[in-house]
Residue, then its C-alpha position, 0 to 999 in steps of 0.5 A: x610827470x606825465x606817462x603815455x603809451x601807444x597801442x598798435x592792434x590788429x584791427x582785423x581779429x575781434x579778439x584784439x580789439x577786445x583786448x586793446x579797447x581792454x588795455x587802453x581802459x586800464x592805461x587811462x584809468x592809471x592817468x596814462x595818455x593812451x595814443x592809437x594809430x588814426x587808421x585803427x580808431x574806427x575799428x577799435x571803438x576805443x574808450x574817450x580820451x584815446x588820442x588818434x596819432x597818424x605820424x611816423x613818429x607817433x611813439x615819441x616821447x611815449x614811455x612803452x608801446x604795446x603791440x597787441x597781435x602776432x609777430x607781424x603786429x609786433x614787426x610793425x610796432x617795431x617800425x615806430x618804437x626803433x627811431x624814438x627808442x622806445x620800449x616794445x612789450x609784445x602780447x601775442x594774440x596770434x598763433x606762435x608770436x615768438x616775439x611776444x613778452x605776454x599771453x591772452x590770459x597775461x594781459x592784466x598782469x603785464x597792465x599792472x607790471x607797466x603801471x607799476x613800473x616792475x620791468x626791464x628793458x632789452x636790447x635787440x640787435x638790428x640789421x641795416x641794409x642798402x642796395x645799390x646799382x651802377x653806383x646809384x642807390x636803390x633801396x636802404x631799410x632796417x630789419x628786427x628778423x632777416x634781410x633775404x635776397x630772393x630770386x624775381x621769378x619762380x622758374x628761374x634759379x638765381x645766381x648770387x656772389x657772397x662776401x663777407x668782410x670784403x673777400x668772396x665766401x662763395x657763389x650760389x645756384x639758390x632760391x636766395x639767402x638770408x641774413x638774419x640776426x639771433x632774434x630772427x633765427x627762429x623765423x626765416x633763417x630757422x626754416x632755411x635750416x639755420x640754427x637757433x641762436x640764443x637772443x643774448x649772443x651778438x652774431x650775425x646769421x648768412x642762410x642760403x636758401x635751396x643752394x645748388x652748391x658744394x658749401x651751402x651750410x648756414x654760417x654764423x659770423x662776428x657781428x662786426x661782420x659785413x655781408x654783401x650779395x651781389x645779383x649776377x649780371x647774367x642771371x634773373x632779376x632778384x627781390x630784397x625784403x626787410x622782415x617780410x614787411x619791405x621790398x624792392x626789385x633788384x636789377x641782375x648786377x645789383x649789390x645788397x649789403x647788409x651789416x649791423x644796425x645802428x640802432x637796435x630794438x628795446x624789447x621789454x622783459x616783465x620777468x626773468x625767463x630762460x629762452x629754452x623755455x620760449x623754444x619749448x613753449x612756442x614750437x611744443x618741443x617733445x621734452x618727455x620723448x614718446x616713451x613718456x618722461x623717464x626722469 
């Protein structure tokens, strides 16, 4: 039985190119089929053998896809791996890459580990959203990270009504909100103020973001929850974004709901790692304190 894998690189960094032409030697040295994106191929200057796939189903039937950059990099391997369910391994070779399995210098190893079939595969919980206005629909898209509704113009304070499960939570005088899963409570939400929430807990996350209101804390809800944001009919025009990657303007009196997705994110794990550990390493946590480590 024939294996396959496809590499999604950032193609603008030197470094990842390195790195993937790297991968891809090591994947068809092991009798791998190794797919690329077709936009990449020139800038990669990949080893023969590669194949250029330009589909938005270009990782199905591949066993693993590797995205070879920062979170964005990762976000956008996501966007092809969800629909066929196909394993994601993240190397970061950016600055935080918070969604990231490996490291630079773990390259050869998570290779081997691939190869060698020594993996587990995890499941991340998504967010599907849809918009609508005057009964039509405008917008439908999925996230890995948040969902945010934002105001359209800089200078104007956006008016927006939040329920949650059918009955209204509260109206806010806000910069906007964002609705985020665990996996994005470090991104967007994490920045707004929300709290970081453990990538295994099923929770969805509601972050207003600079609330002119009384309530404005962030809540976590069940994630069987359904939350809907309607834009005030009086208010500025708002803008709906999907993992920072997907927009769309929404007209005063649209409504945005966002509940679970259907489909979920199956990251791979090449080794049992506590998540506090993540959180120490990715944002330098002052673990020893400035008088030093007492223990």
């Amino acid at each position: 039985m024939s294996r396959s894998a496809l590499l999604v690189t950032h193609t603008g960094r030197r470094q990842s190119t390195e790195h993937a032409r790297t991968v891809a030697r090591d994947l068809l040295a092991a009798g791998f089929e190794v797919r690329v994106m077709a936009e990449e191929v020139d800038d990669l200057e990949l080893p023969a053998g590669v194949i250029p796939v330009d589909d938005p189903k270009a990782a199905e039937g591949v066993e693993i896809v590797f995205a070879l950059g920062g979170d964005g990099t990762f976000l956008r391997a996501a966007e092809l791996a969800r629909p066929v369910r196909a394993p994601l391994l993240g190397i970061n070779l950016g600055k935080v890459g918070f969604l990231a399995e490996a490291e630079t210098g773990d390259i050869d190893q998570a290779v081997r580990d691939i190869v060698d079939g020594t993996y587990a595969v995890h499941e991340r919980l998504t967010l599907d959203v849809r918009a609508e206005y005057e009964g039509r629909l405008i917008a439908e898209s999925w996230a890995l990270n948040e969902v945010t509704v934002e105001k359209g113009q800089r200078a104007q304070m956006l008016e927006l009504l939040v329920d949650v499960d059918g009955r209204p939570l509260s109206r806010y005088g806000c910069d906007g909100v964002v609705c985020a899963t665990p996996t994005g409570s470090t991104a967007y939400a994490f920045s707004a103020g929300g709290p970081v929430v453990w990538p295994e807990v099923e929770a969805l996350l509601l972050v207003p973001i600079s609330a002119h209101a009384l309530f404005s804390r962030p809540i976590v809800t069940a994630p069987t929850s359904t939350f809907a944001i309607t834009v005030d009919p009086y208010t500025s025009f708002a803008v709906l974004c999907c993992d920072g990657r997907r927009t769309w303007d929404l007209p005063p009196g649209a409504q945005v709901t966002v509940e679970r997705g259907e489909f979920p994110v199956r990251l791979v794990r090449l080794a049992p790692r506590p998540f506090t550990d993540t959180l120490v390493a990715k944002f330098a946590l002052p673990v020893d304190g400035w008088r030093g480590n007492r223990r």
